[in-house]
N, C-alpha and C positions, 0 to 999 in steps of 0.2 A: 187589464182585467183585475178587479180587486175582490176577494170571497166574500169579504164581511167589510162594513161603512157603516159609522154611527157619530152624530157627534159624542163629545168625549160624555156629556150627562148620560148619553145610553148607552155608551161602553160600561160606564160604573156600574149600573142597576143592570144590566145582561149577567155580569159576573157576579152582583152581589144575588140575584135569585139563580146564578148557573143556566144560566139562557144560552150565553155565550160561543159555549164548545157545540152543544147545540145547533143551534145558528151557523155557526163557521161549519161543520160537519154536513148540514144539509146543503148549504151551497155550496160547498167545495164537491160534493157530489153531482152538480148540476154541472157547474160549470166546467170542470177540470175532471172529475172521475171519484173511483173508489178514495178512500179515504184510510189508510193503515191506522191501527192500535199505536203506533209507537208514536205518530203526527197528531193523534188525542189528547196522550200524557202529558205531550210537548206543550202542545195551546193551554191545558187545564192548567199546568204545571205556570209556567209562564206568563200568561194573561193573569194568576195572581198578585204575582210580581210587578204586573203593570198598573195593578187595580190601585195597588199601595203608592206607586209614582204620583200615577196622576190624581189620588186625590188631595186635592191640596187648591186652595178656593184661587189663587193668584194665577191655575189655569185655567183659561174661560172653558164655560163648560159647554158654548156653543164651536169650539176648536174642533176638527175633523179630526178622527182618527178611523185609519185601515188596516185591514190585516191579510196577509197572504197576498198584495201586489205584483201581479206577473209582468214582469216588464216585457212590454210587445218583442215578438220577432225574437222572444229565447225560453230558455226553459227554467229562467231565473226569478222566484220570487223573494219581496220583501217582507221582511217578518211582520214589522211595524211601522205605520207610519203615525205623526199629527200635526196637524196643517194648523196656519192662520197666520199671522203677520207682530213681527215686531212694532218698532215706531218709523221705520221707514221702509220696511221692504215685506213683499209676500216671504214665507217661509213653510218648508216641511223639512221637520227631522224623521230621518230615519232609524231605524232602531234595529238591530241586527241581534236577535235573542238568543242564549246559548246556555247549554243545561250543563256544561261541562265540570265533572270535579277536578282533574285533571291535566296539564298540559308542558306538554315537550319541546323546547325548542327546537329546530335543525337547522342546523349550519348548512352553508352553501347553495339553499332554495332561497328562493325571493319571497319573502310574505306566508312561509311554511312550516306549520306545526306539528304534533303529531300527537294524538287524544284519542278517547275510547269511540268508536261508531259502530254501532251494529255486532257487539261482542268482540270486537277484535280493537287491536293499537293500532293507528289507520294517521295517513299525512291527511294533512287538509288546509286548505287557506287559514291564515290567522283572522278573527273574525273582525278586526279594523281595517285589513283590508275589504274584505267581504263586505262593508258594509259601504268604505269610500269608491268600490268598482262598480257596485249598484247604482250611487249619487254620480260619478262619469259616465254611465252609460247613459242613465234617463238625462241628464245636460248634454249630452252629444248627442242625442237622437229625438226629443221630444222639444216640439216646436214651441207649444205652449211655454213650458220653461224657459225657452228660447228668447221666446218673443215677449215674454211678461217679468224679465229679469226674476222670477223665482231663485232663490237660494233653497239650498239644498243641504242640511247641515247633517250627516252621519255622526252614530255612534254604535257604540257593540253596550252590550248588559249580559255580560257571562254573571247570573245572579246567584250558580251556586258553588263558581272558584274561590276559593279562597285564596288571596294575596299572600305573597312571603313577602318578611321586611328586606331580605336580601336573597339577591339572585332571582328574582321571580322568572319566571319560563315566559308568561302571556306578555308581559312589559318589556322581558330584554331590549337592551338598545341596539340589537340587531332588527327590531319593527318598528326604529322610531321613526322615520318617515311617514309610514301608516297611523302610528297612533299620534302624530301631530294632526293628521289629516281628521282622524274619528276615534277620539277619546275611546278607551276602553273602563266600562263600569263593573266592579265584580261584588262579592258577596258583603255586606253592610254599606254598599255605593247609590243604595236608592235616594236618600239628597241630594248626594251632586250629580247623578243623574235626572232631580227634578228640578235644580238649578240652570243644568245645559239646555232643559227644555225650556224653562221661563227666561231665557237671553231671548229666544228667537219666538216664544210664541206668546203672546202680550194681549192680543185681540184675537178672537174668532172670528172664523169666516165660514161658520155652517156647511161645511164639507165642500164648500165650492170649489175649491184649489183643486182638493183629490179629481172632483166631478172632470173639471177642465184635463188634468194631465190625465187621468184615464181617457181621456178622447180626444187628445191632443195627437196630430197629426205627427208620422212620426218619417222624419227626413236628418240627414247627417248637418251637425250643427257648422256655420261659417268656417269656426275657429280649428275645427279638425278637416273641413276641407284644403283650409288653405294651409294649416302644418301639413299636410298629406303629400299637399302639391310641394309645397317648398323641398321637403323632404327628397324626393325623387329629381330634384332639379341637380346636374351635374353629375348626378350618380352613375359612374361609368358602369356601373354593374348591370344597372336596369334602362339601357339602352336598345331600341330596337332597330331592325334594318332590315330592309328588304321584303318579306314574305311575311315576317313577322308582321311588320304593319299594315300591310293586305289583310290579314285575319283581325287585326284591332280596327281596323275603320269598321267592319263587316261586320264584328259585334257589338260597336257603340249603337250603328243603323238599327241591328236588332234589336237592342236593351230599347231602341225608340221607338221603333213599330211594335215592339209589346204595351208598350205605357202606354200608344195612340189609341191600337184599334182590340186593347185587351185581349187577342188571342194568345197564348202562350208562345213564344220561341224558345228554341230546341239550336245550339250551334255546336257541332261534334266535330274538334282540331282534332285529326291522328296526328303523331308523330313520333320520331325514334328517340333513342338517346340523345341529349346535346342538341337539338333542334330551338330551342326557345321555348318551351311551353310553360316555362315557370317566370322567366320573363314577362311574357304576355301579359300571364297572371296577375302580375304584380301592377301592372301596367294600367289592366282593366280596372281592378280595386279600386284602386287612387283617381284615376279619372270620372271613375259611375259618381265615386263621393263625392267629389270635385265638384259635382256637376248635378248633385243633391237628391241621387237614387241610394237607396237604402241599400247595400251591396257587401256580401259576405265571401272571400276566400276559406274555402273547403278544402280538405284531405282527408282520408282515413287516418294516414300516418302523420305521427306529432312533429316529427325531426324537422321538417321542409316547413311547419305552422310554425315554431318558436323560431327557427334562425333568420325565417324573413320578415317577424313580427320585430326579433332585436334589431335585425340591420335596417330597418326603418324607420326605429323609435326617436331619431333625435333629438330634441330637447326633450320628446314624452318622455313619462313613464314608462316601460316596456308593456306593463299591463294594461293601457289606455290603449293602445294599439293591437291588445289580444281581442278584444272586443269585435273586431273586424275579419279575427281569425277562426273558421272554428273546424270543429270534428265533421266528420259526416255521418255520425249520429246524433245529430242536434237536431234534427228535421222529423222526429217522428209524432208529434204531436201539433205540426203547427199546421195553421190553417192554409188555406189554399190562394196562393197569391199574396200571400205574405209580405213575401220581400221581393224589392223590383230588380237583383238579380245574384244569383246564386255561381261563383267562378268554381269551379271543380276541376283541380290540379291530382296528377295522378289517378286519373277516372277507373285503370284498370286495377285498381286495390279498392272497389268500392264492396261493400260486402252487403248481404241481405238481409240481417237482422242486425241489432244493433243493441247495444248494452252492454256491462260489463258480463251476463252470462248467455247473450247473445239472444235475448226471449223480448227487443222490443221490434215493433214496428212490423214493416210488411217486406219492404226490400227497397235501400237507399238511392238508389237509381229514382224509383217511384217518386221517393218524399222530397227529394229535389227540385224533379220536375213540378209537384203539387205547388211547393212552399213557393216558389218564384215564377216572376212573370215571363223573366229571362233567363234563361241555364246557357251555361257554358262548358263542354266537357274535354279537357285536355285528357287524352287517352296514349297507351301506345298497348295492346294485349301480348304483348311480347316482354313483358315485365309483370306479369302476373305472376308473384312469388309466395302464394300461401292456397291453401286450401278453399279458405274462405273469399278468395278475390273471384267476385263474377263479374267485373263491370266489363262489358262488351259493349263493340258499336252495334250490335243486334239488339242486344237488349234495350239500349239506350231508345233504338228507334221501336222496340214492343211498346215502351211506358209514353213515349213519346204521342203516338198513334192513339193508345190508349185514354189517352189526358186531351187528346185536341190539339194537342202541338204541332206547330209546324215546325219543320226540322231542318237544317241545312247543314252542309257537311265541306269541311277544307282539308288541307293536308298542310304539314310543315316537313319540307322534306333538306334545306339547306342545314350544315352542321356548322355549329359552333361549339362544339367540345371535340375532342379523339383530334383538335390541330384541326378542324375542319376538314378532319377525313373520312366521307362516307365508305372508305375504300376498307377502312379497318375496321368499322362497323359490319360489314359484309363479309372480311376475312374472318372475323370474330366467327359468326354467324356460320359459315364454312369449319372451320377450326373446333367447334363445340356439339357442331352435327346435330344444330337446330335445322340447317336448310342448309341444302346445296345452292352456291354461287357465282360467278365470273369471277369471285374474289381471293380463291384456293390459295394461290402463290403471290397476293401482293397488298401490302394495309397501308399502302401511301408512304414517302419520302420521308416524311421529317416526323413521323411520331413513334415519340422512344418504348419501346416492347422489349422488356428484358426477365431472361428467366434466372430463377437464382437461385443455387443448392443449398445455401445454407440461410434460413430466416433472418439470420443473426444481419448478414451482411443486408440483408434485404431492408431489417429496420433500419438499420444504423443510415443508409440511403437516404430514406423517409426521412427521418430527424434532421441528417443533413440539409435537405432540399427544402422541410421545412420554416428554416431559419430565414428564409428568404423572405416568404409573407404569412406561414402562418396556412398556408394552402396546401400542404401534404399530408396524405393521412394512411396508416393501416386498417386493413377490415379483413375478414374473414367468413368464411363459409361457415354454417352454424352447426358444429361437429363438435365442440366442447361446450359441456353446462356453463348457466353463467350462477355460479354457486354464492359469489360474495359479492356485494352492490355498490358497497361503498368503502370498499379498502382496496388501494391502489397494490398493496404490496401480495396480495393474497392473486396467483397466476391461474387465471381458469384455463386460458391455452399452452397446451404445455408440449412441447418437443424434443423428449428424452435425449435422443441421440445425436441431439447438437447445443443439448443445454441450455434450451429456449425455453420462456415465459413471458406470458403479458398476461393481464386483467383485459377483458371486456369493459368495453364503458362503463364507467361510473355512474351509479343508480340517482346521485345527486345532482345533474344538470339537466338540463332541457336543450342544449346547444350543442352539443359532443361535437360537431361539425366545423364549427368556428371557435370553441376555447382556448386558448392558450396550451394547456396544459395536456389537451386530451391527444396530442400525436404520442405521448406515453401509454395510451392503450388503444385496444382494437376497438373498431366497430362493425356493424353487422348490417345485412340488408337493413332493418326498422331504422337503425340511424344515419342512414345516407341515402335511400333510396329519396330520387326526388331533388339530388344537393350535387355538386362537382367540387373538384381540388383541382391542382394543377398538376399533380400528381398522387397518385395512387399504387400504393402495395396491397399484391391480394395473396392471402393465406388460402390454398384451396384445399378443405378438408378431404376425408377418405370416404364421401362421398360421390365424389368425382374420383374415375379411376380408366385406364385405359389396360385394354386385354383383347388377345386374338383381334387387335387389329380395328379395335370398334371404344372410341367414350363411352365410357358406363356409368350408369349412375348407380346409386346404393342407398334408398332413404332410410334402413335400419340404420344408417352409421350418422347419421341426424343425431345432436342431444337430445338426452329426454326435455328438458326446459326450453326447446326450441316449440312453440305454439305452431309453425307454419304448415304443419304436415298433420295438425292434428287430425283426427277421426279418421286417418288412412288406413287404419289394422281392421276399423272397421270397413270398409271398404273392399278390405284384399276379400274380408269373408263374402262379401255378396256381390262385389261387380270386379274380381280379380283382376281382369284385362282391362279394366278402365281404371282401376287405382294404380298400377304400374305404370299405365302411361301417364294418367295426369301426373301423378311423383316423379317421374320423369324429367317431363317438359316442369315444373316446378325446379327441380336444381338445377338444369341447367339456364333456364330463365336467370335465378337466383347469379349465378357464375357471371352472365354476360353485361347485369345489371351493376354489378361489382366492378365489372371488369372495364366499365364504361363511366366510370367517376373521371376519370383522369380527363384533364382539358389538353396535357402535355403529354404525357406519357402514363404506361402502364407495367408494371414489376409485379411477376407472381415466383410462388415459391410451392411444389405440390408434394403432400406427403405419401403421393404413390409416385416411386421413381420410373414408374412405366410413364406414368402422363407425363412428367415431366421433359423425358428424354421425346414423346410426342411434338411436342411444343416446341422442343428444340430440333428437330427434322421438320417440323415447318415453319419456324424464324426462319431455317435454315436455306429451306428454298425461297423465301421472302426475298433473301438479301441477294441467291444468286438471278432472279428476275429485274431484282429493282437495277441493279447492276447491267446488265443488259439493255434494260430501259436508259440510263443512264448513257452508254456506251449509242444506243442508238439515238437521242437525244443531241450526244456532242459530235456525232457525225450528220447531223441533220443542218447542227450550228457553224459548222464547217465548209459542207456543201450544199444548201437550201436550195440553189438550182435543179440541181441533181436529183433530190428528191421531191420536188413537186412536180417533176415533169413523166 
């Protein structure tokens, strides 16, 4: 969808009589919505800037030019475009506009700066990325470009930064991969920004190009289907087995009776911890594209979207392959049927409004099932760990019903984490006095469960075990603020009485899961829920506490910077008995989902030494059943006649 389309002669004459803003403002009301004050200043401020580029007679004046291009199936528009062809190929450059005076480099983010937005110092893409992620998305997904070799040549025009002759923040050579890809123009840069333009655009072509890739068919291009596939080839990680590919035949059949007979499908995987459902995930992605459906992996939570968009990336860019990643609030403005299929990993963290102050949309469940032909919802509601998590399998089938979907439903019940023990899953589940189980006195033979007094010894474990691949990690209950982001030596979890500290994740990654570096601090439900190690250390704060004989929880002893439990105090004041239990079932939700990272083993350390000593009266009966079991096991091995008769 593009706001405004003129060739470049009536670009000029729009701006020279102020038609322009105008124009853009009355269609961007039609098409898209309200229009803010601060997005007027932008175009008027801007489109001067532009007026001065292109006038200059060497650009034909019948050349297209756009402004505000949505690119299909996101909620990404391009500032500028103008179209027409050199001496041997079609071409659009892109123009990525920015009013910034300002700008901060930061170390350790990919392609991230930090500049004024909206009264505040705010991170934000550097804008030659921004402008080269636009040109990879419209070449991976629009056919027309596809099929007609268009070139696609990005550039930024920050036209009121001003350059330093040294040290400059926007050019560091920490972005030069970016600004190889899309020159960055700043303030006295409007010739050789009308230079970059006259390389690629020589002849007009009367806004045809634009006309074509705005209704250009939009399908995942060869070249990202078959990195996709190669990608996944041998990857012992994303292998499936058994039950898991019972549930993938079942959805590819589905994602193909939706594209046949247009009805919506509806497929809802339960499953517990460690069962596959991220797996699958990954699984489905890569083959819908493979296979030239336009196909998006979904979460609310970022941690599980960045480490399987890196561990995929190979030869890409990691940010070519975000594209394929996104939030689950990306959905609330798109159209219906959008996209031919929508995979949704961690269904029970989906929330109902969406935005940064939680005021867009209706409820993400809905706008899922809208936007796709096909939905997929990996769920388990037994890891609902926030206030704001409503995604249930009821709801699912309310929106479902409600849309005309047909819905079908599987289960994934074999385990591939906890050592393949659903047995410790269930004792977990007994142990936490979520649910009574068959599982009281036993969590299976060979997965290691150790409690341990003092933290110290508990990390130094972790670190140990981590040296091996990189696959052990500390987390913790969310009972200390997390007060400092980006300094390792600054300790938010602190353990007086045994001389303990660690920092919470570092504010500057997006992988805390798979870094190097990050078994040196903790992480928290956000950054592992959704992910496994081979082992795990869990910190259980004083929100978990045991007394007279009963687990109790305590959500006052929550940090205040903990978001999960927000609007609970309001709550206590009007539905008392329902805020206490949902708080409740929330931490210890929170515990079990911590407590179930480990693929090998699991080590806790708790600063109530009641729970503790708990924990260790039922290891304790563990070992004398499995013992037993053992005993009756090698008497059975001994005399097998005897006992089958």
């Amino acid at each position: 969808m593009i706001v405004y389309e003129a060739t470049k002669q009536d670009f000029l004459q729009d701006v020279f009589t102020d038609e322009l803003v105008n124009s853009i403002c009355s269609s961007f009301n039609e098409k898209i919505g309200k229009v803010n004050e601060a997005e007027i200043r932008s175009w008027d401020n801007s489109m001067q800037y532009m007026y001065r580029v292109l006038h200059d007679d060497s650009i034909p004046d019948d050349s297209g030019v756009a402004i505000e291009f949505r690119i299909p199936y996101t909620s990404k528009r391009v500032d500028f475009l103008i179209s027409g062809r050199n001496d041997s190929q079609d071409s659009v450059v892109i123009v990525e506009l920015k009013q910034w005076g300002e700008v901060e480099k930061v170390e350790g983010k990919e392609a991230i700066v930090k500049t004024l937005i909206n009264r505040g110092i705010r991170e934000t893409a550097h804008p030659s990325y921004q402008a080269w992620s636009y040109a990879a998305l419209i070449e991976d997904y629009n056919q027309v470009v596809q099929d007609q070799n268009i070139q696609l040549k990005p550039c930024a025009y920050a036209h009121n930064y001003i350059r330093q002759e040294k040290n400059d923040q926007l050019t560091d050579p920490i972005y030069q991969y970016y600004l190889d890809k899309a020159p960055v123009f700043s303030k006295g840069d409007a010739p050789k920004l009308r230079e970059f333009i006259k390389k690629y655009i020589k002849y007009g072509d009367n806004k045809e190009l634009l006309y074509d890739i705005e209704r250009g068919r939009i399908r995942p291009s060869k070249s990202l289907q078959d990195s996709l596939g190669q990608m996944l080839k041998g990857n012992q990680e994303f292998i499936m087995i058994d039950e898991q590919k019972v549930v993938y035949e079942e959805a590819i059949t589905l994602a193909k009776k939706a594209a046949a007979t247009g009805r919506k499908q509806v497929l809802v995987v339960n499953g517990g911890p460690g069962t596959g459902k991220s797996v699958l995930a990954i699984n489905l992605l890569v083959e819908m594209t493979r296979t030239g459906l336009v196909a998006q992996y979904v979460t609310k939570n970022s941690a599980p979207r960045n480490v399987y968009a890196t561990k995929l990336k190979g030869d890409f860019r990691k940010t070519r392959i975000d594209n394929l990643f996104k939030g689950s609030g990306s959905y609330t403005q798109s159209k219906t049927d959008e996209i031919d299929a929508l995979i949704v990993d961690e269904a029970h963290r989906l929330n109902e409004k969406s935005g940064l102050f939680q005021n867009l949309g209706e409820n993400q469940i809905k706008e899922v099932i809208n936007a796709s032909k096909f939905s997929i919802f990996f769920i388990d509601e037994n890891q609902r760990v926030t206030l704001k998590d409503v995604g249930s399998i009821n709801l699912i089938k309310y929106f479902s019903n409600s849309l005309e979907a047909e819905v079908t439903q599987m289960e994934l019940t074999s385990q591939f984490r906890c050592d393949g023990s659903d047995a410790y899953l269930a004792w977990l589940d007994d142990v936490l006095e979520i649910r009574e189980t068959a599982n009281s006195h036993f969590y299976g033979l060979d997965y290691d469960f150790r409690i341990y007094d003092d933290p110290n010894t508990l990390f130094e474990e972790i670190v140990r075990l981590n040296h091996r691949n990189n696959k052990s990690r500390l987390v913790s209950g969310y009972c200390w603020n997390w007060e400092n982001k980006n300094d390792s030596e600054h300790k938010d979890i602190t353990i007086p009485e045994h001389k303990f500290g660690i920092s919470w994740n570092l504010g500057n990654t997006e992988t805390w899961a798979i870094d190097e570096q990050s078994v040196q601090q903790a992480g928290c439900i956000h950054t592992c829920q959704g992910l496994e190690f081979d082992y795990v250390g869990v910190i259980i704060g004083d929100d978990l506490t045991f007394s007279n004989g009963q687990v109790m929880t305590d959500y006052t002893k929550r940090a205040k910077t903990d978001q999960s439990l927000r609007g609970i105090k309001k709550m206590m004041k009007t539905e008392p008995e329902r805020a206490i239990r949902v708080a409740d079932e929330i931490i210890r939700n929170t515990y079990r989902t911590l407590m179930t990272r480990g693929q090998k083993g699991c080590f806790i350390y708790c600063t109530d030494p009641a729970l503790a000593s708990y924990f260790k009266d039922r290891l304790e009966r563990t070992r004398v059943y499995s013992n037993s079991m053992k005993t009756d096991m090698l008497r059975v091995a001994e005399n097998p006649t005897h006992y089958n008769n």
